[in-house]
Structure formats: structure tokens, C-alpha cells
C-alpha positions, 0 to 999 in steps of 0.5 A: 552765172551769178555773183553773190553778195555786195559790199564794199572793202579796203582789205584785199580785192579778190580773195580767189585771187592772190595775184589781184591785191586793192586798195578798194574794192566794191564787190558788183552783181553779176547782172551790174557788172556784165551791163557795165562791162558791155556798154559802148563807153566801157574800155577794155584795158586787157585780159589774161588768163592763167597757165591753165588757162581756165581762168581769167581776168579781164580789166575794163575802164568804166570812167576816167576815175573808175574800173571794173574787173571781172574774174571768170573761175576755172568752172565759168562763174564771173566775179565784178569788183569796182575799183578805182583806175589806180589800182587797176593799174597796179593790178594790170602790172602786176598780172603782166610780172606774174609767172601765173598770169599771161595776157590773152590774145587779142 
């Protein structure tokens, strides 16, 4: 599965996903943010999934500044986006007050 495209943008986040709002967004490659996402230095800060559950969104603390978030589509397909550690902070607020979005289980 691949992601498309890379740019970076201030206005929105992911767009498949009103829940996700950024203040700044860095679109990754699939192949940059699986690498980044399974190094031994990355954290996992949490991951939901919606009432279908057949999509998710999992959130990752690559350094003390810097997150990744990864969206998996309803047919399997990863989106990455680098943001900072701020605003997935808000983002992971806002996916726990959501009526969407349930945090999966660990």
C-alpha cells in the first residue's frame, strides 16, 4: 500500500478525516512513515478506530518536538502525516471527545 504525493501544508491535516484538524501538516510516503512509525525510538501514544471499525488512526511520538499519524482507509490503504507534538495532542483530545472515533484496545 502506498501513499501518494508529498507536500507540506497548514490548512486542514487529513482531509479523509474531519475528526484530524493540523496546524501543520507534512504529508509522508508510505515507505517514510512505516520506517518511521517501527523504529525502536518511536512511541506509540494511542490508536482508535471508528464505529465500523474499519478505520483507524494511530498516533506516534517520533521525537520530543515531532508526531506521526497514520490513518488506515476502510479498504487498508496508510496515509502518514508529520506534525508537531502539539497538535497531536489536540488531535488525540479530540479523537477521545469524538462520538466517531473509540480508542482501540491495547
Amino acid at each position: 500500500m502506498s501513499s501518494h504525493g508529498g507536500y507540506s501544508h497548514t490548512d486542514g491535516g487529513l482531509a479523509c478525516v474531519s475528526a484530524v484538524s493540523l496546524e501543520t501538516a507534512n504529508e509522508l510516503s508510505w515507505m517514510l512513515g512505516e520506517r518511521v512509525t517501527a523504529d525502536d525510538q518511536t512511541t506509540l501514544l494511542g490508536e482508535w478506530q471508528s464505529d465500523d471499525t474499519r478505520q483507524s488512526i494511530s498516533l506516534f511520538e517520533a521525537t520530543t518536538e515531532t508526531a506521526i499519524i497514520r490513518y488506515r482507509s476502510p479498504f487498508g490503504r496508510e496515509h502518514y502525516v508529520g506534525t508537531t507534538l502539539s497538535d497531536a495532542e489536540r488531535v488525540r483530545a479530540d479523537l477521545d471527545a469524538s462520538a466517531v472515533w473509540h480508542r482501540a484496545e491495547k
